[in-house]
C-alpha angles and dihedrals in degrees: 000000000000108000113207118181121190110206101186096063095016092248118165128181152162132232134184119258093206099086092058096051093117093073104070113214140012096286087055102055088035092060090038099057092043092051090055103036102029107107113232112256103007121155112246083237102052109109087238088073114109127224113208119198105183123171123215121267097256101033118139091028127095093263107127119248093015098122098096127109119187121219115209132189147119106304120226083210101065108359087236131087118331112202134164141145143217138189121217129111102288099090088056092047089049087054086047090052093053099255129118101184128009115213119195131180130163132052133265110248081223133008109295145153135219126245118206123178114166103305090346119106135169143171109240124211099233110183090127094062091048104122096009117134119237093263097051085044096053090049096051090052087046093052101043090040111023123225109007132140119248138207110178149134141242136210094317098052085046097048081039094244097182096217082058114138129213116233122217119195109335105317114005107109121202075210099180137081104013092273086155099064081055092071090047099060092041084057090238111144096175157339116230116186136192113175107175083180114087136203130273127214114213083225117016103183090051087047087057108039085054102043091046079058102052083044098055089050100047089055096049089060114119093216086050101049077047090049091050092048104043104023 
């Protein structure tokens, strides 16, 4: 399903995945929707931009390198489109929760984050995460709801420093396009996540015969025996 949240009004609401199916992956529904729904010449920090959380097609399964979500939006940068990824484990715990994309608009009247578990989602006062760093931010998620993933940001996302990252899990940075600062002016200090679903296969001993294979193969190149090594 495609999750949008209004947080200006509250508003949360499902859509089905299966119209966008066209557009294979979490990028291309992200740049789809905001083609169609984003209004022309609006500011980046105008309520009505949209932030687009999409996760790839085969998060949350074995397949190797599946673990990346993409974040689009209006970029403070550029005023064009914003766009930038990050690995970590959020995109699989989306799948896990049932939701393919998350779409948000609006803005928060206060700092606040957003709670998912499963089809739950609230809108969380979050005054005592204003000024936090990512890391304090994550911990204090991880201690009130247990064992969630986390995007959020820290001081620059808040003072809309345009150059602002998002921070997925404790370290994977969606590093380009301020997205950041997007979330800042929306008043969104984080996303926190928790699926206990999991994700089906149509044909699971295909799925893993082939992605043994890929594996194999990954691992046998020489750049990537030098990337593992080296970094």
């Amino acid at each position: 399903k495609i999750l949008r949240i209004n947080l200006s009004n509250a508003k949360i609401s499902y859509e089905n995945y299966g119209i966008y199916k066209e557009f294979v992956g979490g990028r291309g529904i992200n740049r789809y929707i905001l083609f169609n729904e984003l209004p022309l010449g609006v500011s980046p920090f105008d309520p009505s931009n949209i932030i687009a959380i999409g996760a790839g097609l085969l998060c949350g399964t074995v397949a190797p390198g599946a673990a990346r979500i993409n974040i689009d939006s209006k970029s403070p940068i550029t005023c064009g489109v914003g766009s930038g990824s990050a690995g970590g484990y959020f995109g699989a715990e989306m799948k896990f929760a049932g939701i393919s994309n998350i779409i948000i608009t609006g803005k928060c009247s206060n700092i606040s984050y957003i709670y998912i578990k499963d089809d739950s989602v609230k809108i969380v006062n979050a005054k005592d995460l204003r000024g936090k760093s990512t890391t304090e931010t994550l911990k204090y998620l991880e201690k009130k709801h247990g064992d969630v993933k986390v995007l959020n940001i820290g001081p620059a996302g808040e003072n809309l420093v345009k150059s602002a990252c998002i921070i997925v899990d404790r370290s994977r940075a969606v590093g380009r396009c301020g997205l950041g600062a997007v979330m800042g002016s929306k008043n969104l200090k984080a996303i926190a996540i928790k699926g206990t679903g999991s994700m089906e296969v149509e044909d699971p001993d295909a799925f893993q015969k082939i992605t043994k294979k890929i594996t194999k193969k990954i691992m046998n190149n020489e750049f990537m025996k030098r990337r593992i090594e080296y970094g």
